[in-house]
N, C-alpha and C positions, 0 to 999 in steps of 0.2 A: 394317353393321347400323344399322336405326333402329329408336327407340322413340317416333318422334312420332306423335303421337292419328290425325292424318291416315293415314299410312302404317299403323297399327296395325289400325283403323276395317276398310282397303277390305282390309288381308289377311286379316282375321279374317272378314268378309264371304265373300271368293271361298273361303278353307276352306271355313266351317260348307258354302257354295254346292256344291262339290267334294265333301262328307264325305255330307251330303243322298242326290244324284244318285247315288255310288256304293253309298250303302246300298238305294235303289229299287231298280235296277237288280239289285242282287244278291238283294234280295228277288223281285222277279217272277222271275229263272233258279230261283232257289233253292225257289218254289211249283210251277212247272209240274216242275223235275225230285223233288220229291217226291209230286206225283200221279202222275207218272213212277214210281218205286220203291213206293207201295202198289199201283196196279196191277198191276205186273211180278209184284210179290211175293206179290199174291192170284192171278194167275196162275198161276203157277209150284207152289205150295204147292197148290192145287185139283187143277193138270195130276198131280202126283207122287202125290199121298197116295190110298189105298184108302178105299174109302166106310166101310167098316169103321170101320176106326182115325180117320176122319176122324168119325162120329157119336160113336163108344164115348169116344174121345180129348176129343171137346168135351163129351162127360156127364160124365167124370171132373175135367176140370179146373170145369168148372159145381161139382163136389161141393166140389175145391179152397179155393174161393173162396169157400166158406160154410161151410168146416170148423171156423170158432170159432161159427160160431152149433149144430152139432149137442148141443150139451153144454147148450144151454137148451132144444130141443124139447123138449115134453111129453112127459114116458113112456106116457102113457097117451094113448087115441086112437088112430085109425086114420094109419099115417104117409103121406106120397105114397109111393106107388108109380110106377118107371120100366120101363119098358121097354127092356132091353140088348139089341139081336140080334147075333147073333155065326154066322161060318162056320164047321158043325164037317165038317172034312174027311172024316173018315172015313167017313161016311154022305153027303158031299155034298148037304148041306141046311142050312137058315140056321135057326137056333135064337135063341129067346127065351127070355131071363132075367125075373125081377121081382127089383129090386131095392129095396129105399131108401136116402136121399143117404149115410145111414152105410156103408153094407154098399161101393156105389159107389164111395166114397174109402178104404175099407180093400182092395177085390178087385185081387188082385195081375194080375191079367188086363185090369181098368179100368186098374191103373197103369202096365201097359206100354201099355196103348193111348194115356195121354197121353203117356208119353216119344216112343213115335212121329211124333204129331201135334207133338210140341214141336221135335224132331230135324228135320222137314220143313218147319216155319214157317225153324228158323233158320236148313236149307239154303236155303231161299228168300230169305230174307232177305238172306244174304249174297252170293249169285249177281245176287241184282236190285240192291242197294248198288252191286256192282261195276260193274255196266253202265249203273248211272246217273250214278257219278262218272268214267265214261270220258265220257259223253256230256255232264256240265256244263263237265269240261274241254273237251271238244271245241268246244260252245257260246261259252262263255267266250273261246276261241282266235280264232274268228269274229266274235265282238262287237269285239273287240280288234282286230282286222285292220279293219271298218269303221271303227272311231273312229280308228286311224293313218290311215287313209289318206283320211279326209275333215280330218284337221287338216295334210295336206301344202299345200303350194301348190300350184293350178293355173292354170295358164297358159288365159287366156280368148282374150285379143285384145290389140292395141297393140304395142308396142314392147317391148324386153327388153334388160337391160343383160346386156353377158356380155367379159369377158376373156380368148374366144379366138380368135384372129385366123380360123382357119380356120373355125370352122363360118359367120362370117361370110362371110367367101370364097364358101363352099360354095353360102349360101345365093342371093349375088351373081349366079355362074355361073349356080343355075338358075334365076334370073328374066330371065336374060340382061341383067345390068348389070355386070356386071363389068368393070372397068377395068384397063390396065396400068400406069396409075398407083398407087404405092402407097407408105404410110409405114412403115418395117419392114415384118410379116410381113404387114398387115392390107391390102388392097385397096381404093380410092376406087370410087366408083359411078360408073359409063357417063359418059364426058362431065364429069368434075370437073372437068378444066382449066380451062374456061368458066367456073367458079362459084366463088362466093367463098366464102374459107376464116377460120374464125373460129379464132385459138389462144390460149387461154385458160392463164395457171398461174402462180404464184408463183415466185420469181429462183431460178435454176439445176434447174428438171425440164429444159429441154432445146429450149425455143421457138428458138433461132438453130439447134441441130440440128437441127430439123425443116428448117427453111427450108433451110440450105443442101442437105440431103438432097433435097427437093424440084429445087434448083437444080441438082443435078448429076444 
């Protein structure tokens, strides 16, 4: 653990750097799957719901939403007048009401038409929520999959250090350099004996075993 200004400086840096990038990024997922979920859910609410209960249901919650101003209209005057159509079955013909916003917010027939429309917003609602938090998880899952596996390492070109005799080997044979010369498990290239050998290491890794190894 440090608290020197330096070290403080460049962590506090790649944070906020880190804190920044994951809030954009989850802000741009987080717009496109909420135009996602109102669409779905205008959708869905439109495909289900009767024209019916979808008019009557939006004149009654319209009366709703202006029920504390009905107690200051003027009593006197001409009020607005609405126009309610409704299917009456039994004749098989669409009927029109007149009504106004008072008569609309107390008709027990207005208020099951908004409990209708209210019942079908929230089944939509929660039908389309559902499949758009499958889909940010699934998004999210794939973002994640790209950013591991561009912060892996890839092998471009050159040379490569590696501690296992065999894929060495392996690789020798199919260039056709392989020699039967070799130290332990690992194989010299085509033609080593010719070429000079550099060994390199600190007192007791094993330089005189090598050598006599070679020798016999």
């Amino acid at each position: 653990m440090s608290f020197a200004g330096k070290n403080l400086t460049q962590g506090g840096q790649m944070t906020a750097y880190r804190w920044r990038m994951f809030i954009q990024v989850n802000n741009w997922i987080g717009f496109w799957i909420f135009i996602l979920f109102a669409v779905l859910t205008t959708a869905i609410f439109l495909w289900r719901i009767p024209q019916e209960a979808l008019d009557n249901g939006s004149l009654w919650w319209f009366a709703s939403i202006n029920s504390s101003f009905i107690d200051l209209m003027p009593a006197t005057g001409t009020p607005k007048i609405y126009d309610v159509h409704y299917w009456y079955a039994p004749t098989a013909t669409m009927m029109v009401l007149k009504m106004t916003l008072p008569q609309i917010y107390t008709d027990l027939y207005m208020q099951e038409m908004g409990n209708q429309c209210l019942t079908e917003l929230q089944w939509a609602a929660g039908a389309s929520g559902l499949f758009s938090m499958v889909v940010f998880i699934a998004v999210t899952w794939f973002i994640a999959s790209i950013g591991r596996k561009e912060s892996e390492d890839e092998y471009i070109s050159g040379m490569q250090l590696t501690d296992k005799p065999a894929e060495v080997n392996k690789l020798l044979r199919k260039n056709g350099e392989f020699s039967d010369l070799r130290v332990g498990d690992l194989h010299m290239v085509r033609m080593a004996e010719v070429l000079n050998f550099l060994m390199h290491g600190t007192i007791g890794v094993g330089k005189s075993t090598l050598i006599r190894w070679l020798q016999s």
